[in-house]
C-alpha positions in Angstrom: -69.8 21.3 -28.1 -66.2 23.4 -28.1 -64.7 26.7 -29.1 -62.2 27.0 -31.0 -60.3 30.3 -31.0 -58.0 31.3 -33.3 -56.0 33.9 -35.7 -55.2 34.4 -40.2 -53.4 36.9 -41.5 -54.7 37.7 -44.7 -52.8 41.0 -46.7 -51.7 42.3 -43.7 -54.7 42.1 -42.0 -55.1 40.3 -38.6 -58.3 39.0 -38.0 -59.6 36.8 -34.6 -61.8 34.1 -35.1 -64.0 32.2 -31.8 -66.0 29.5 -33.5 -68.5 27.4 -31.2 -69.1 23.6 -33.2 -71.0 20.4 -32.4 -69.2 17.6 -32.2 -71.8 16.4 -35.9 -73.5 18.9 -38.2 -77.1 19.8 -37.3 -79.7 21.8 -38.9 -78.8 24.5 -36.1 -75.2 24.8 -38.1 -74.2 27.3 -41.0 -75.4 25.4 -44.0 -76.3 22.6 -42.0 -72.7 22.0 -40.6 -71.3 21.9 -37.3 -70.8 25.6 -36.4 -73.4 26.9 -34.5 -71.9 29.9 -33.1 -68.7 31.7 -34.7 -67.3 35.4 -34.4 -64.4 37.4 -37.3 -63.5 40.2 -35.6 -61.0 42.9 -37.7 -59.5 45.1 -35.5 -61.8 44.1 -32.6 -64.8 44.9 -35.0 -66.9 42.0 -35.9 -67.2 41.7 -39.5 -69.1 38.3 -39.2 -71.4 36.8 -36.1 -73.4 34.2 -36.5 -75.9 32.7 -33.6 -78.1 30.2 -34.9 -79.0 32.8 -37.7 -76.6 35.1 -39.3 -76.8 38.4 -37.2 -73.4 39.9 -39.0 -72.2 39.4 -42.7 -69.3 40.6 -44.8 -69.7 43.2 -47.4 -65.9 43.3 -48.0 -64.3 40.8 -50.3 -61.0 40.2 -48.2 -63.8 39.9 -44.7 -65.8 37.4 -47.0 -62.4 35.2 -48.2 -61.5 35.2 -44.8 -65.0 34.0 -43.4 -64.9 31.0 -45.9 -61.5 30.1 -44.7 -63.2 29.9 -41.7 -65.8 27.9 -42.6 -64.1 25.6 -45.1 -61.4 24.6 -41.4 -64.4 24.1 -39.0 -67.7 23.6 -41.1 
């Protein structure tokens, strides 16, 4: 396992990213991948968290493009 901490800037938004992955996927992943852990924050304000189940999920369009950005680099 690692973290992998990072930043996007999407319309003028920052957001920070901290994603936890296994080095293969595993049922314990989102969507079977290889995250197991991962926090968005926007302005220090989660707008995703996810800990072996999804505990915080995007309602806003931009958080949700940015949380599949996310996904699509480390899943």
């Amino acid at each position: 396992m690692f973290w992998e901490d990072g930043e996007l800037t999407v319309k003028n938004v920052l957001y920070d990213y901290h994603v936890r992955m296994l080095k293969v996927a595993s049922g314990n992943g989102i969507d079977g991948g290889k995250i197991n852990k991962l926090n968005v924050l926007r302005d220090g304000v989660s707008i995703a968290r996810y800990d072996y189940g999804w505990e915080v999920y995007p309602d806003d369009e931009l958080d949700l493009s940015v949380l599949e950005e996310v996904l699509r680099e480390f899943n």
